[in-house]
C-alpha positions as MATLAB code, in Angstrom:
seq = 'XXXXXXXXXXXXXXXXXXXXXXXXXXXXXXXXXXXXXXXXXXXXXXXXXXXXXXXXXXXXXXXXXXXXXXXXXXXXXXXXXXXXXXXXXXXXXXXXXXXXXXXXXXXXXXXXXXXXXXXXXXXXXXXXXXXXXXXXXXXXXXXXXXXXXXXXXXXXXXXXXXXXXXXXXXXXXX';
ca = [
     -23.950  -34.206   -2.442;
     -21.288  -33.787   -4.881;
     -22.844  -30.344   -6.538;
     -22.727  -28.840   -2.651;
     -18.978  -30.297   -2.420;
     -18.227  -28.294   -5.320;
     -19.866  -25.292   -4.159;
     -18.444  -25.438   -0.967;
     -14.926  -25.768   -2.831;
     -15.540  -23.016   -5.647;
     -16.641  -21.052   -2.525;
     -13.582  -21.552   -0.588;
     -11.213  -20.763   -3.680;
     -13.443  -18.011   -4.096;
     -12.528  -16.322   -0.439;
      -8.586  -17.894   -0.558;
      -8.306  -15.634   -3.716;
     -10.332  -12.383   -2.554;
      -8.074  -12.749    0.879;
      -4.749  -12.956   -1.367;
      -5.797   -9.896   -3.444;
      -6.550   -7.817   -0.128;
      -3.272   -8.849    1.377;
      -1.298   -7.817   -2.205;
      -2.826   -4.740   -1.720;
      -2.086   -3.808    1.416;
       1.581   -5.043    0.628;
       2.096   -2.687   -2.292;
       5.141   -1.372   -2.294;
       6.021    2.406   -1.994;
       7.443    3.252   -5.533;
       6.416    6.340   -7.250;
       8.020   10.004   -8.739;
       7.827   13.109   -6.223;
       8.117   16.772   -6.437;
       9.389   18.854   -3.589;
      10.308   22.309   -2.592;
      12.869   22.895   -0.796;
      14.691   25.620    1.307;
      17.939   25.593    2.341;
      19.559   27.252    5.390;
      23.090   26.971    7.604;
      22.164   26.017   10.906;
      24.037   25.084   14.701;
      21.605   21.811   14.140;
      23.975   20.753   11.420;
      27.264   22.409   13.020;
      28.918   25.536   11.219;
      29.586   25.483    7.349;
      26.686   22.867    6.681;
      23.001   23.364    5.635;
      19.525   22.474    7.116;
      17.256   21.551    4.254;
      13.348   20.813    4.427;
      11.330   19.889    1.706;
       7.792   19.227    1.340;
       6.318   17.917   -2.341;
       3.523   15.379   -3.506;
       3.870   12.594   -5.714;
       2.231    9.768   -7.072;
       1.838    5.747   -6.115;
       0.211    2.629   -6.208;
      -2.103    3.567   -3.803;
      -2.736    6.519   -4.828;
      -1.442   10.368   -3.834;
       1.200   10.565   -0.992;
       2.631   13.680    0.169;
       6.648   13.502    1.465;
       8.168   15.517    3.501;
      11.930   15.430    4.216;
      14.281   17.449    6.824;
      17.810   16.625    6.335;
      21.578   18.147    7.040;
      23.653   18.306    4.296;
      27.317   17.653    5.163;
      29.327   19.673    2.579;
      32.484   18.405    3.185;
      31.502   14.831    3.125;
      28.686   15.212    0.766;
      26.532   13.479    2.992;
      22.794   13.903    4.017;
      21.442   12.839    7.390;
      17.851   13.023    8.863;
      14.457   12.542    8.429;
      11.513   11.937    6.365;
       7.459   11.289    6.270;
       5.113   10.256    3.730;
       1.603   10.624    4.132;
      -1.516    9.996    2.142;
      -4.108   12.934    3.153;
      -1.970   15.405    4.965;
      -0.011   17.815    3.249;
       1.333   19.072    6.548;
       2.622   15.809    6.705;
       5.467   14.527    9.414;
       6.229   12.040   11.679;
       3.461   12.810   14.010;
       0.844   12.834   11.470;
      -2.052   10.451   12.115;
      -1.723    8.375    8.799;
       2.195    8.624    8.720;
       5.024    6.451    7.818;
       8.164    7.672    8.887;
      11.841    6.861    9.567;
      15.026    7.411    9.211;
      16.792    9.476    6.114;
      20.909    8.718    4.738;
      21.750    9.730    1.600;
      24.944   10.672   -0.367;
      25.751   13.174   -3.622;
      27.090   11.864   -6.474;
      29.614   13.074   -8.423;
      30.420   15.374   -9.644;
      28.136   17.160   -7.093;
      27.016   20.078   -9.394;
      26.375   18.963  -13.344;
      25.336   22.242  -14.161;
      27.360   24.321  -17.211;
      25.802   27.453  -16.783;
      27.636   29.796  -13.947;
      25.615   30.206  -10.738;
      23.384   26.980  -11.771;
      23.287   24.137   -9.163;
      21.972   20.644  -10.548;
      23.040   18.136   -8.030;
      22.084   14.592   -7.739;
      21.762   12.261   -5.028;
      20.415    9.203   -3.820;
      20.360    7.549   -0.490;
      17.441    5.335    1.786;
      14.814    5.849    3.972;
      14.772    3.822    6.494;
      10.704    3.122    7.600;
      10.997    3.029   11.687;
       7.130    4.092   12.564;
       3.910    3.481   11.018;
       0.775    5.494   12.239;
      -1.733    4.040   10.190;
      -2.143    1.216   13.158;
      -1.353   -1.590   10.496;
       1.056   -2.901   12.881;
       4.512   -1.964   13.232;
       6.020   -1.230   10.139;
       9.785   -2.141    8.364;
      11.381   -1.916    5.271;
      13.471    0.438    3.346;
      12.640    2.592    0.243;
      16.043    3.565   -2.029;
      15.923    6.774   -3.996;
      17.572    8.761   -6.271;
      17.013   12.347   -6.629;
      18.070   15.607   -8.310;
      17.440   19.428   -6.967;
      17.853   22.602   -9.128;
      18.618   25.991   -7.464;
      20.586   29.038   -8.240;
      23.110   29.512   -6.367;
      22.167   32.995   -4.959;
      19.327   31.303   -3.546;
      17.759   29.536   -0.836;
      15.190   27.645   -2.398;
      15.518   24.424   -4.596;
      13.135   21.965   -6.520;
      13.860   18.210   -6.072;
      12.999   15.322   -7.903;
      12.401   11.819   -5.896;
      12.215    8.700   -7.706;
      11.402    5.803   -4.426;
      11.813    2.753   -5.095;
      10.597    0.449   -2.170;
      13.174   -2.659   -1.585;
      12.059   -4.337    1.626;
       9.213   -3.829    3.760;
       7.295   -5.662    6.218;
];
């Protein structure tokens, strides 16, 4: 009797610790270093004398490859960003809509000084903000949190297109 009470209870610690890794794992945070491209526009969707930006990059997490896609105003005068963003796992046309998406909300803010660059017609500028998780379309159940980030694009100034850097950092989630 005692030798199937102790299998029964190696057995049950057995499953209680399998279950808690599963669970960790599907609770791992969204932290990782991305790459993006960027192009930059003026646009009525951001009103006169500010800039559309989209970006779409890859970059590398806990569970595994995610691709991140970002569409954003940038407010000169206030040095603000506003919009958007997606990260995905398997779609490099990732956004909102995508069937493995999570998605939300996009605030960030440059820091100053806003360019760092020394070289004329060089733009370094960093940033940082939050993404705000609002929809998650992997059907794990609704999904919250926020992931912080700091950031830094490159461009020339005669140009439209930028590369940005994304370091996430995931503070809250569900």
């Amino acid at each position: 009797m005692s030798k199937i009470l102790r299998s029964l209870f190696v057995i049950a610690v057995v499953a209680f610790v399998v279950g808690a890794q599963a669970a960790k794992a599907n609770d791992t945070p969204v932290n990782g270093a991305f790459t993006l491209s960027a192009a930059l526009a003026p646009t009525e969707a951001c009103s006169t004398g500010n800039f559309g930006v989209e970006a779409h990059g890859l970059g590398q997490t806990a569970q595994g490859p995610m691709f991140l896609t970002v569409k954003k105003c940038y407010y000169v005068a206030s040095g603000t960003y506003a919009g958007t963003f997606a990260l995905c796992p398997s779609e490099s046309a990732c956004d909102g809509d995508s069937d493995n998406a999570l998605s939300g909300t996009y605030a960030g803010t440059a820091d100053s000084p806003r360019n760092i660059a020394e070289f004329p017609g060089v733009i370094f500028g960093p940033f940082r903000g939050t993404l705000t998780i609002t929809r998650d379309n992997s059907h794990n159940g609704p999904a919250t949190g926020t992931i912080d980030f700091i950031g830094i694009t490159g461009r020339l100034s005669t140009w439209s297109m930028a590369t940005v850097y994304y370091s996430l950092r995931q503070s809250s989630q569900r």
